[in-house]
N, CA, C and O atoms as a GROMACS GRO file, in nm:
protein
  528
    1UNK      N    1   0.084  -0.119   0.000
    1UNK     CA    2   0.000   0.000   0.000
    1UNK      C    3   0.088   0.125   0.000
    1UNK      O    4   0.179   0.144   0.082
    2UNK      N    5   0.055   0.208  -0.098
    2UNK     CA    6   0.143   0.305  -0.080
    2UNK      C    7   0.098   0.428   0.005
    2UNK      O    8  -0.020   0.463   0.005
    3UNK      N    9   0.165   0.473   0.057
    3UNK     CA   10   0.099   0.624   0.193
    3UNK      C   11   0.159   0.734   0.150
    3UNK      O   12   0.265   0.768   0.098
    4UNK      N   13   0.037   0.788   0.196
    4UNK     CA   14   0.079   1.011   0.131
    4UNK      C   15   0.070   1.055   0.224
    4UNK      O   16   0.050   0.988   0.325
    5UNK      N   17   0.082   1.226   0.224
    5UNK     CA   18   0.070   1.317   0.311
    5UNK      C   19  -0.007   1.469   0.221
    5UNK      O   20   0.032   1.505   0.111
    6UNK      N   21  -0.075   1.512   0.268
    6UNK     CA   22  -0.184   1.592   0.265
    6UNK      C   23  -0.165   1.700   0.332
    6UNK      O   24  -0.152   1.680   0.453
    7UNK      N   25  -0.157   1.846   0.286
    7UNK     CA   26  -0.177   1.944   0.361
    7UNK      C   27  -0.290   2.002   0.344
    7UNK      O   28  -0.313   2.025   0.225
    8UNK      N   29  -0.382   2.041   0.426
    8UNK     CA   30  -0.483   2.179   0.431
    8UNK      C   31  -0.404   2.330   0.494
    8UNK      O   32  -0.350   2.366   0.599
    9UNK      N   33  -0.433   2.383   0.366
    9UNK     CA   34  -0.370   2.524   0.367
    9UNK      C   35  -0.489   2.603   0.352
    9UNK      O   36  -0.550   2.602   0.244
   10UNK      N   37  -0.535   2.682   0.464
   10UNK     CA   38  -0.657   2.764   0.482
   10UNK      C   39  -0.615   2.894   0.526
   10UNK      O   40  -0.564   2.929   0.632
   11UNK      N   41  -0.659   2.978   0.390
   11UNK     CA   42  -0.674   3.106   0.441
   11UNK      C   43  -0.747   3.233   0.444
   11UNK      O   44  -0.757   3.285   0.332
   12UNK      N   45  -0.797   3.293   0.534
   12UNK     CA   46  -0.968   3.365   0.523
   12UNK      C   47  -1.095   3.316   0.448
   12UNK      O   48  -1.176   3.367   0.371
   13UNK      N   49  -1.070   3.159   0.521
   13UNK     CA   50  -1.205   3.117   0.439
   13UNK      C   51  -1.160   2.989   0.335
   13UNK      O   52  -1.211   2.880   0.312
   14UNK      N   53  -1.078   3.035   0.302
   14UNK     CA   54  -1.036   2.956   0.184
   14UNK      C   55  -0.962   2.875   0.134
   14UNK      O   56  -0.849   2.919   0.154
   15UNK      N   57  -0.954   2.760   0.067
   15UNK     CA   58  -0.862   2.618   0.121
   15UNK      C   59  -0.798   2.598   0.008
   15UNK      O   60  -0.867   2.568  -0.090
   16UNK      N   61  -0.670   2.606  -0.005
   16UNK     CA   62  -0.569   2.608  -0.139
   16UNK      C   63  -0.616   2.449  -0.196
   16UNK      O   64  -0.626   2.355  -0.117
   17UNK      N   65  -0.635   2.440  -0.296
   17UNK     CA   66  -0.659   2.290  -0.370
   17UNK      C   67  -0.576   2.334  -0.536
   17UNK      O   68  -0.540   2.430  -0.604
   18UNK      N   69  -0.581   2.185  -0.535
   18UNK     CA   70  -0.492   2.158  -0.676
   18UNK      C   71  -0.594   2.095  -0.802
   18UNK      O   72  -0.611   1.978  -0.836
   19UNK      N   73  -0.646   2.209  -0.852
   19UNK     CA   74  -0.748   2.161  -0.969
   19UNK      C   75  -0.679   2.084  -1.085
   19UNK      O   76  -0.586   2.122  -1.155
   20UNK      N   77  -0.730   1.996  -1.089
   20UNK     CA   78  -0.698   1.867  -1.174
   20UNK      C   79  -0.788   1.866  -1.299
   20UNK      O   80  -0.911   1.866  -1.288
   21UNK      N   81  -0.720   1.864  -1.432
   21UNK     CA   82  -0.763   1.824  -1.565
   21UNK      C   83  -0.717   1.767  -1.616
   21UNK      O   84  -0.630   1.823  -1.682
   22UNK      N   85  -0.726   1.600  -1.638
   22UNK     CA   86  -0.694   1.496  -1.701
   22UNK      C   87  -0.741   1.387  -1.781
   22UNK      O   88  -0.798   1.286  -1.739
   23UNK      N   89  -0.718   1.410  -1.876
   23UNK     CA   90  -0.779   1.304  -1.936
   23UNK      C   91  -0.999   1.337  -1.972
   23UNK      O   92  -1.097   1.263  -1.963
   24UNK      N   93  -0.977   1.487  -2.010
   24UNK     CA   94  -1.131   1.496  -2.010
   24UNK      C   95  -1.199   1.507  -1.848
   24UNK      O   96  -1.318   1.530  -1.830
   25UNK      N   97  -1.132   1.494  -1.771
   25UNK     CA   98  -1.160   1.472  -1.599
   25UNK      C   99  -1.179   1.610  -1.512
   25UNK      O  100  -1.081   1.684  -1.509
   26UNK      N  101  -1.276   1.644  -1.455
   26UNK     CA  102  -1.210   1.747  -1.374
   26UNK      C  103  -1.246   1.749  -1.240
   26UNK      O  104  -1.365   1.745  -1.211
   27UNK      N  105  -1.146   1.756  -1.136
   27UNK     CA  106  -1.138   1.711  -1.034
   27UNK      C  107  -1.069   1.817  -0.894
   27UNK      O  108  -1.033   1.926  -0.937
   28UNK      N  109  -1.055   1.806  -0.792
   28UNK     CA  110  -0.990   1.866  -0.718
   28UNK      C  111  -0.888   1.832  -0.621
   28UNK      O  112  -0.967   1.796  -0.534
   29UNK      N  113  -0.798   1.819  -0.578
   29UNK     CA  114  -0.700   1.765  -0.465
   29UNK      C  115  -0.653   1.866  -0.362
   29UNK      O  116  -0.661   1.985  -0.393
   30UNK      N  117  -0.605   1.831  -0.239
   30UNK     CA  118  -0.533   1.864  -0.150
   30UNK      C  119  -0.381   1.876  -0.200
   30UNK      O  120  -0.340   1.773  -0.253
   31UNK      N  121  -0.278   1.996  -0.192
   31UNK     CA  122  -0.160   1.933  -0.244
   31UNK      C  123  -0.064   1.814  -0.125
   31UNK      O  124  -0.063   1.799  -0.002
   32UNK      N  125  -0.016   1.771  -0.202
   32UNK     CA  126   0.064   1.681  -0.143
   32UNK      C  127   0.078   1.506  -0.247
   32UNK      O  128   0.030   1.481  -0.358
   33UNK      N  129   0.154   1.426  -0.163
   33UNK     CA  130   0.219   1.305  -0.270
   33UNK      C  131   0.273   1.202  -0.194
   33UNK      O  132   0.201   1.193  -0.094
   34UNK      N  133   0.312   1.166  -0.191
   34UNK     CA  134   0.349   1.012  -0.154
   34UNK      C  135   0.516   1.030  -0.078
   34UNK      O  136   0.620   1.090  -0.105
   35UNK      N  137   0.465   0.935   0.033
   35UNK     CA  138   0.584   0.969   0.154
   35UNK      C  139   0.690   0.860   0.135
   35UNK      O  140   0.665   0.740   0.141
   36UNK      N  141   0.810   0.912   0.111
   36UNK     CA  142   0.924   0.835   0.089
   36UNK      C  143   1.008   0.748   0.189
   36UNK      O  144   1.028   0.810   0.294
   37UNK      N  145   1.058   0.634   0.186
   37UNK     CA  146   1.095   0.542   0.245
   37UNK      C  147   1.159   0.622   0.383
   37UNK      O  148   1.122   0.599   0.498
   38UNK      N  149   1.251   0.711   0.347
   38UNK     CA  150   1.344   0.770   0.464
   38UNK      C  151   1.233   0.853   0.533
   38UNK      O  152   1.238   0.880   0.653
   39UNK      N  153   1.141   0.891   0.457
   39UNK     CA  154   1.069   1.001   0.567
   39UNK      C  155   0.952   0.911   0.625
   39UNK      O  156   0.901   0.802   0.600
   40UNK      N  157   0.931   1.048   0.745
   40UNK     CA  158   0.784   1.052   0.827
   40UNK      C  159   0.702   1.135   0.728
   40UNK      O  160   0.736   1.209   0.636
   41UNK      N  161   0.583   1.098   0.779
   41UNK     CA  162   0.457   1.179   0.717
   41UNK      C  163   0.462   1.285   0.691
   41UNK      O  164   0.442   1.343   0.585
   42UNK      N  165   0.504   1.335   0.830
   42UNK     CA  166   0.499   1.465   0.841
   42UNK      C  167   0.619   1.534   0.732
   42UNK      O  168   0.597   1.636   0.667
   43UNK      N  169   0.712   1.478   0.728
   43UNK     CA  170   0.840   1.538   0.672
   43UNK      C  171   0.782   1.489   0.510
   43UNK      O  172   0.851   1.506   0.410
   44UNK      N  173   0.701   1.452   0.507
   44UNK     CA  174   0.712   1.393   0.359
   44UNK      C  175   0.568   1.559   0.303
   44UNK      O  176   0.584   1.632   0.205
   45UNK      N  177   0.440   1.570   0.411
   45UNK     CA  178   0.389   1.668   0.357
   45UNK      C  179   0.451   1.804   0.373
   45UNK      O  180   0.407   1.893   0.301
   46UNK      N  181   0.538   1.829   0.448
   46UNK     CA  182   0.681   1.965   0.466
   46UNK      C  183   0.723   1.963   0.313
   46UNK      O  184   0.694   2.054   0.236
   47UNK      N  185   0.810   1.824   0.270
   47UNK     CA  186   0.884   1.855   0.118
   47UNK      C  187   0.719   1.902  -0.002
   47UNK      O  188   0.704   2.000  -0.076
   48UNK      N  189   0.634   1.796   0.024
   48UNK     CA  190   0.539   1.798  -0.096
   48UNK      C  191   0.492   1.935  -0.100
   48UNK      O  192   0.496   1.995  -0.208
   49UNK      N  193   0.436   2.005   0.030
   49UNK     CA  194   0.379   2.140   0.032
   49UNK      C  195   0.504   2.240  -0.050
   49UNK      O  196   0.469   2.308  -0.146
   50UNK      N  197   0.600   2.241  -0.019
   50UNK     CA  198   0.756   2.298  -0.102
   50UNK      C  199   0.770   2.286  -0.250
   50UNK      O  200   0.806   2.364  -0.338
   51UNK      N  201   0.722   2.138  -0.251
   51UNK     CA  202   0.738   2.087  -0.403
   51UNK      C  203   0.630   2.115  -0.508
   51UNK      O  204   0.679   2.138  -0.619
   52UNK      N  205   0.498   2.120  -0.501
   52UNK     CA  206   0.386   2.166  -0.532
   52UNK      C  207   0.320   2.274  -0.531
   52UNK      O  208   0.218   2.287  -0.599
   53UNK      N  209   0.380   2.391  -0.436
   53UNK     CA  210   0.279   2.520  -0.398
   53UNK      C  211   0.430   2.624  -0.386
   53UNK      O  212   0.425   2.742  -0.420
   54UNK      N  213   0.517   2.580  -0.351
   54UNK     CA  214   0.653   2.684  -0.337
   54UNK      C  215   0.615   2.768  -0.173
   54UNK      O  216   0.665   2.873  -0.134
   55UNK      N  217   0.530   2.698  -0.114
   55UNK     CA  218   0.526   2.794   0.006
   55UNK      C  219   0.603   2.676   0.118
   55UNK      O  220   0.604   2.554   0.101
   56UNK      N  221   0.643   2.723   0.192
   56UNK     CA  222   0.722   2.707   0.349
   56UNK      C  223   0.608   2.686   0.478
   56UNK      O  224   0.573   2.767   0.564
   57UNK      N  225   0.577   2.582   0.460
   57UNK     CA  226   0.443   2.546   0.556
   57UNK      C  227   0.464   2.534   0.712
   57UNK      O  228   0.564   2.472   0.747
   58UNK      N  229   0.387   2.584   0.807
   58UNK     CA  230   0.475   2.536   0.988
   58UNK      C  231   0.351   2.401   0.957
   58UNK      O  232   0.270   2.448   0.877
   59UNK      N  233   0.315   2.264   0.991
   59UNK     CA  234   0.260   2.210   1.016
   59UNK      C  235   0.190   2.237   1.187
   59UNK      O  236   0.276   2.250   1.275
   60UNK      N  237   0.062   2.244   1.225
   60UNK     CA  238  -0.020   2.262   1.325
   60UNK      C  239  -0.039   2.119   1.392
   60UNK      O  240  -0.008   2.096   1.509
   61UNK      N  241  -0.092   2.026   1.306
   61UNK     CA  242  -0.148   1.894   1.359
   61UNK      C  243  -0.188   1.778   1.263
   61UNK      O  244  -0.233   1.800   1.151
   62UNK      N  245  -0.177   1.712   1.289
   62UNK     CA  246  -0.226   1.603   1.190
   62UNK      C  247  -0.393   1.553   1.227
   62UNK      O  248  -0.428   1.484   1.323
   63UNK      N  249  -0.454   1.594   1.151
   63UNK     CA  250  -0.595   1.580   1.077
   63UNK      C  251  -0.640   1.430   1.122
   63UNK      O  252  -0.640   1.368   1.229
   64UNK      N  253  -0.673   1.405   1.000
   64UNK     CA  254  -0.701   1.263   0.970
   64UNK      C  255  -0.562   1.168   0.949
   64UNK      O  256  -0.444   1.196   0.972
   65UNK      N  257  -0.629   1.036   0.893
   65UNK     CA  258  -0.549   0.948   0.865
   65UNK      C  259  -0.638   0.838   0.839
   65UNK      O  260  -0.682   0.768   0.930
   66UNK      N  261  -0.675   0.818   0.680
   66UNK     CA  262  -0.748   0.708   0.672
   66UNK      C  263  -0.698   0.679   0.499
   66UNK      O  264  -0.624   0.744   0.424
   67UNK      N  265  -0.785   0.539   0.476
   67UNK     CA  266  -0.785   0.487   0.322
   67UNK      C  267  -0.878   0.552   0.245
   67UNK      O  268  -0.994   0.588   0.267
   68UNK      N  269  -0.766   0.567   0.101
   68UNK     CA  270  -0.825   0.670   0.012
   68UNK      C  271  -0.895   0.537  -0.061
   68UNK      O  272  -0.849   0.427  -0.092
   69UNK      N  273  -1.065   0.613  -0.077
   69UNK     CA  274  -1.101   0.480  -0.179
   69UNK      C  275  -1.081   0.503  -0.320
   69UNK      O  276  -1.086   0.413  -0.403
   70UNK      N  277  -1.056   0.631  -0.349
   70UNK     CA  278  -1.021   0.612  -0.495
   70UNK      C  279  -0.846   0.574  -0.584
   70UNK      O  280  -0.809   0.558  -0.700
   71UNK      N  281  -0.792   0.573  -0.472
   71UNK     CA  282  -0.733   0.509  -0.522
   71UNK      C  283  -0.644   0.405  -0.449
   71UNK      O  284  -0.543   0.365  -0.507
   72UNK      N  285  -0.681   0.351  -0.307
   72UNK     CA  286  -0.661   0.259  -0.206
   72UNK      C  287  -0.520   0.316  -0.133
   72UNK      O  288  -0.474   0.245  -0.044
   73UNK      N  289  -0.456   0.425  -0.163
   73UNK     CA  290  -0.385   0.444  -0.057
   73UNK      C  291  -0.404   0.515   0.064
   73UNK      O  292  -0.517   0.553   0.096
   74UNK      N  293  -0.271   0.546   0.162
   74UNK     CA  294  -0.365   0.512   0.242
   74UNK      C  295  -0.266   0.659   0.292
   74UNK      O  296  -0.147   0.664   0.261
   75UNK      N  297  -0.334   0.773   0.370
   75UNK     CA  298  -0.361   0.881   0.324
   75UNK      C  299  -0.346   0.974   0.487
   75UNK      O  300  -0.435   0.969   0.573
   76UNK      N  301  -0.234   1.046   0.501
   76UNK     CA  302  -0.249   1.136   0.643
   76UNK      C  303  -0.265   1.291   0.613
   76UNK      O  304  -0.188   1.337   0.529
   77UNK      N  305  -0.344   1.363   0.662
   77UNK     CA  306  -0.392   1.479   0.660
   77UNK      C  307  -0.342   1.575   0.725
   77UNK      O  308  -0.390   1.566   0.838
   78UNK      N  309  -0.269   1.667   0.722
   78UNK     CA  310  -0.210   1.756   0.791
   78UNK      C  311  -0.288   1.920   0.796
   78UNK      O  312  -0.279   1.994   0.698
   79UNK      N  313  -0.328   1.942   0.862
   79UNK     CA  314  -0.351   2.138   0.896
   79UNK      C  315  -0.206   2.203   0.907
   79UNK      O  316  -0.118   2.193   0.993
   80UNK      N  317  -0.213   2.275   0.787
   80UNK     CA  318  -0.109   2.418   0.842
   80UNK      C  319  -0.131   2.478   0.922
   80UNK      O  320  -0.236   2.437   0.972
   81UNK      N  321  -0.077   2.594   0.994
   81UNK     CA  322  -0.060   2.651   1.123
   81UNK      C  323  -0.037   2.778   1.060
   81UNK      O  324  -0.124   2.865   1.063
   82UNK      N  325   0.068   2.794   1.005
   82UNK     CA  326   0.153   2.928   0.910
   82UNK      C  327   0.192   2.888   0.762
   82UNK      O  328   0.194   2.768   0.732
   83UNK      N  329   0.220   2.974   0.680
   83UNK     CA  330   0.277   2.958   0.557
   83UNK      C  331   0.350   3.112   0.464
   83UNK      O  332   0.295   3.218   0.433
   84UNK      N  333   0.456   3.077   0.448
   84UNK     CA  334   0.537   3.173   0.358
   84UNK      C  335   0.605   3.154   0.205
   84UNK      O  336   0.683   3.061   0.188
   85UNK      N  337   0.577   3.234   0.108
   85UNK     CA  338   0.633   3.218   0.007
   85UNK      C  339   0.529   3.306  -0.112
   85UNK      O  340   0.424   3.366  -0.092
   86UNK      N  341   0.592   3.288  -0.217
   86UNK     CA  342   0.503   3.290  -0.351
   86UNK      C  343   0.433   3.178  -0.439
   86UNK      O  344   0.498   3.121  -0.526
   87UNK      N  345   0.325   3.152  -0.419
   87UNK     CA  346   0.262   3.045  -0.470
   87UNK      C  347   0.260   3.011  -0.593
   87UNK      O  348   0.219   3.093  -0.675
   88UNK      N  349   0.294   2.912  -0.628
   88UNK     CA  350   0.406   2.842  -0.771
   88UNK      C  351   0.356   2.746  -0.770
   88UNK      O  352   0.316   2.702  -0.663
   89UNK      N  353   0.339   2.683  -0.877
   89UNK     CA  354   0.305   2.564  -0.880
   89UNK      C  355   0.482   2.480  -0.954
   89UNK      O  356   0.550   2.529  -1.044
   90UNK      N  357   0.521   2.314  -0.855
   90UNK     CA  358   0.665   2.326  -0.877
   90UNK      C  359   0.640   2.187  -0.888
   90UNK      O  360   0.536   2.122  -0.880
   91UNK      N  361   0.752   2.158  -0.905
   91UNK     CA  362   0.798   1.998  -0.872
   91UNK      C  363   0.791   1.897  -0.987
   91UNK      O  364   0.844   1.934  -1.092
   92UNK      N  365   0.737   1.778  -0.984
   92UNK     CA  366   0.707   1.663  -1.106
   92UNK      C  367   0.575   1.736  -1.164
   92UNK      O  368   0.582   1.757  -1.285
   93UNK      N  369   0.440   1.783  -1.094
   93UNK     CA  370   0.373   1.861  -1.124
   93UNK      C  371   0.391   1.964  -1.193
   93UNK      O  372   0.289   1.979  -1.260
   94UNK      N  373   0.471   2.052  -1.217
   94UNK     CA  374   0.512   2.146  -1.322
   94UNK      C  375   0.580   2.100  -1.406
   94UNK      O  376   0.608   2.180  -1.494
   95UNK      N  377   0.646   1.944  -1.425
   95UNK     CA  378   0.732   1.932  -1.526
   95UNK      C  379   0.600   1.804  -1.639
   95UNK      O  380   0.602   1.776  -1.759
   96UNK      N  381   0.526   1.768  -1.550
   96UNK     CA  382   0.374   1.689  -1.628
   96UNK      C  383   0.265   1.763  -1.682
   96UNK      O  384   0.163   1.714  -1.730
   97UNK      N  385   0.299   1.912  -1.668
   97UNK     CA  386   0.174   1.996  -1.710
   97UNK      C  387   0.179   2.020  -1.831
   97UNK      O  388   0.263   2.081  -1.897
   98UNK      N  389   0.044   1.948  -1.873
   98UNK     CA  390   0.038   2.022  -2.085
   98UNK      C  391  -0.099   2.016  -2.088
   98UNK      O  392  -0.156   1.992  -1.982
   99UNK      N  393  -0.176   2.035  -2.203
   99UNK     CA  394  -0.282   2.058  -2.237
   99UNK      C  395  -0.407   1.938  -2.188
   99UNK      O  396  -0.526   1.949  -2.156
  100UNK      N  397  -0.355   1.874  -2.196
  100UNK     CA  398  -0.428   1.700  -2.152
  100UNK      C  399  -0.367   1.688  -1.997
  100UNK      O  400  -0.434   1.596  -1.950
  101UNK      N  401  -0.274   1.733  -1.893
  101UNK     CA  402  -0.312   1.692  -1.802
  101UNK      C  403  -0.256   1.829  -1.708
  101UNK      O  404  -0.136   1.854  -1.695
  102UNK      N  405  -0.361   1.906  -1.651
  102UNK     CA  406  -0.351   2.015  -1.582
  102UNK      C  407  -0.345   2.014  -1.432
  102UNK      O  408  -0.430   1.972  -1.353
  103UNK      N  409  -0.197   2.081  -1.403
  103UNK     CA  410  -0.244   2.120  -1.222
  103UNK      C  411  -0.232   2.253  -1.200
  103UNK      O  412  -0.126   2.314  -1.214
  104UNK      N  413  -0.377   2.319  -1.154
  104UNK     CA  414  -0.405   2.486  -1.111
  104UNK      C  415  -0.406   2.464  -0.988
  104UNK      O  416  -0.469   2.377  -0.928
  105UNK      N  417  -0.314   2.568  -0.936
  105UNK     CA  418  -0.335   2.564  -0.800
  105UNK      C  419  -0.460   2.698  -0.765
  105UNK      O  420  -0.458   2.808  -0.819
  106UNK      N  421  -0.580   2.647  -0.648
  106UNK     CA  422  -0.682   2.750  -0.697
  106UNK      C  423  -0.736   2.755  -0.507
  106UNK      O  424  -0.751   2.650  -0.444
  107UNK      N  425  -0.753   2.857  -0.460
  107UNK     CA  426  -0.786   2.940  -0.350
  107UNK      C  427  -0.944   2.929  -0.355
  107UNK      O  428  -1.020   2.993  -0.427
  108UNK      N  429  -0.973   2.828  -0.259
  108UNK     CA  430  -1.146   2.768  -0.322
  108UNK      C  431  -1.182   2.815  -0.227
  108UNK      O  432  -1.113   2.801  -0.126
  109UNK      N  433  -1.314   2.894  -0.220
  109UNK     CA  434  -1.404   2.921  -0.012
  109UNK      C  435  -1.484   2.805   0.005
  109UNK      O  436  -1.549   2.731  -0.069
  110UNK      N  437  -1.457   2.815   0.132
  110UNK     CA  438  -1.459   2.696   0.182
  110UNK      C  439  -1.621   2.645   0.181
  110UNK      O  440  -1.651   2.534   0.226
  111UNK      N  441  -1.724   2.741   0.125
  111UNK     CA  442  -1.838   2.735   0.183
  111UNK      C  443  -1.865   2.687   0.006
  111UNK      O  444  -1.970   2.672  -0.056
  112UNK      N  445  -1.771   2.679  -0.022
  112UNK     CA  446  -1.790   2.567  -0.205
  112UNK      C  447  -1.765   2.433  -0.220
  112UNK      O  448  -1.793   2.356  -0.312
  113UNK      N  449  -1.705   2.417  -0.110
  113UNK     CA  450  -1.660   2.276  -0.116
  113UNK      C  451  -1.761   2.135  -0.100
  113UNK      O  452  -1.710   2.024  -0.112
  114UNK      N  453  -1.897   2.148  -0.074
  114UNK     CA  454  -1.998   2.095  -0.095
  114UNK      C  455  -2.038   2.063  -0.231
  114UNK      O  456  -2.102   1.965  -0.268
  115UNK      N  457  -1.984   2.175  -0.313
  115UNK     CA  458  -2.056   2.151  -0.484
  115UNK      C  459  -1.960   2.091  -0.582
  115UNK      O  460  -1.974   2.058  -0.700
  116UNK      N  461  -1.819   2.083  -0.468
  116UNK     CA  462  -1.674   1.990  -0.641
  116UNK      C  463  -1.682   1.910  -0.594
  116UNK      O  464  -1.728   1.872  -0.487
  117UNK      N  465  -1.609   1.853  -0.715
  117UNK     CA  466  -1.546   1.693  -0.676
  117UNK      C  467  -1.415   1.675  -0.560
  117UNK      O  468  -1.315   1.668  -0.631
  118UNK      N  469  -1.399   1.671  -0.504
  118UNK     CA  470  -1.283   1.657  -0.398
  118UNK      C  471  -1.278   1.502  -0.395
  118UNK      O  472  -1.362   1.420  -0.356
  119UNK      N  473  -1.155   1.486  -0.445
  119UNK     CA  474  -1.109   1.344  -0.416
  119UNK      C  475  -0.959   1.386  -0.312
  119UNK      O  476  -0.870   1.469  -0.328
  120UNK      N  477  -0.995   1.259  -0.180
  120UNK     CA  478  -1.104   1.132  -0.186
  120UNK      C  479  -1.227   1.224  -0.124
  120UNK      O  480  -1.210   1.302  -0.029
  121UNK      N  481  -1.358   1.204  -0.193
  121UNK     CA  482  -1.478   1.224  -0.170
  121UNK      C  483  -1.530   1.195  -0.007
  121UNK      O  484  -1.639   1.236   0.034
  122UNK      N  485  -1.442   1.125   0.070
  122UNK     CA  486  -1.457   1.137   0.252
  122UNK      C  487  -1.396   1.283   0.296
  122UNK      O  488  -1.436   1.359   0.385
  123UNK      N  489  -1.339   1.289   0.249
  123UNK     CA  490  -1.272   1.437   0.259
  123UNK      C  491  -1.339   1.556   0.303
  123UNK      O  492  -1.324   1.631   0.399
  124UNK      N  493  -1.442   1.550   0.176
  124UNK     CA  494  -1.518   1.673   0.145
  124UNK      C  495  -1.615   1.666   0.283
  124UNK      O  496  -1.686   1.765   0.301
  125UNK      N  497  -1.621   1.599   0.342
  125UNK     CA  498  -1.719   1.557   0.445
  125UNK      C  499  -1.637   1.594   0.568
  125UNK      O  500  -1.708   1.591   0.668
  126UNK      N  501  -1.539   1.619   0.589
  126UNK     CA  502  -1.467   1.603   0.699
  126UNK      C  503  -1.455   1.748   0.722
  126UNK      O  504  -1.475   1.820   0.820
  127UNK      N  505  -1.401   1.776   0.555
  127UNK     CA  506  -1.379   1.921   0.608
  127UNK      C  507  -1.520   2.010   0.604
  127UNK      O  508  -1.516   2.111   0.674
  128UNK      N  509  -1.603   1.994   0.556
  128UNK     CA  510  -1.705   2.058   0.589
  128UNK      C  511  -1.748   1.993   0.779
  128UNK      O  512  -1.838   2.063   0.824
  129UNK      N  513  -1.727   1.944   0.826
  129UNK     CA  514  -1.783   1.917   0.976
  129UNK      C  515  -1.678   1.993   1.019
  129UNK      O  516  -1.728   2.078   1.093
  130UNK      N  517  -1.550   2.011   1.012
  130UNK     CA  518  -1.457   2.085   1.065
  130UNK      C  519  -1.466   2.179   1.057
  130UNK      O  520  -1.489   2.250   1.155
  131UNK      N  521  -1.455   2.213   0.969
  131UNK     CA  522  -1.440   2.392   0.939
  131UNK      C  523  -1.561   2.510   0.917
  131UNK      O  524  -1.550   2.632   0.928
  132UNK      N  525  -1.693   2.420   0.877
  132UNK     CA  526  -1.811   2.522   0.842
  132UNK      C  527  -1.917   2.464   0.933
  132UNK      O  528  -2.029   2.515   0.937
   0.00000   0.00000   0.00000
């Protein structure tokens, strides 16, 4: 099973997500990616938030921690606390971006997150009991 790490980056309302267009698809994500042998969770959503968004995240707490059903891995959730930088979109994600498979990084309010797709779709449920 492979395991990720997940940040929620919220600010005045509003929850940084990674709009996804692939393949005719359109979808939404949390940024973050898959935690590497040497790291912890935590250290693995520190690099991904760096690698994906270009911001300098303090991690607050770890969220959740459950199985993603769409695609069976298995999935830890982190809340930011603080964040610094210029928001970039970076990493394997900027070097896979073309016309057929898109990552926008997009500043969603939070009181929308009832009407997208948010994968994993438990998600969208969590953070609406949390936050609204």
């Amino acid at each position: 099973m492979i395991k990720g790490s997940r940040v929620l980056i919220i600010k005045k309302n509003q929850i940084l997500l990674v709009h996804r267009i692939k393949d005719n698809k359109e979808y939404y994500v949390l940024p973050g990616g898959s935690i590497e042998d040497d790291e912890t969770p935590k250290e693995a959503a520190l690099r991904e938030a760096k690698e994906e968004t270009n911001l300098d995240v303090e991690i607050k707490e770890l969220l959740w921690k459950f199985e993603e059903e769409y695609n069976k891995n298995y999935g830890y959730y982190f809340l930011v606390k603080n964040f610094k930088g210029n928001l970039k979109l970076g990493g394997p994600e900027a070097e896979k971006q073309s016309d057929k498979n898109q990552y926008i990084l997009t500043w969603m309010p939070l009181s929308k997150i009832a009407k997208i797709k948010l994968c994993p779709e438990k998600l969208k449920k969590l953070i609406l009991i949390k936050f609204l």
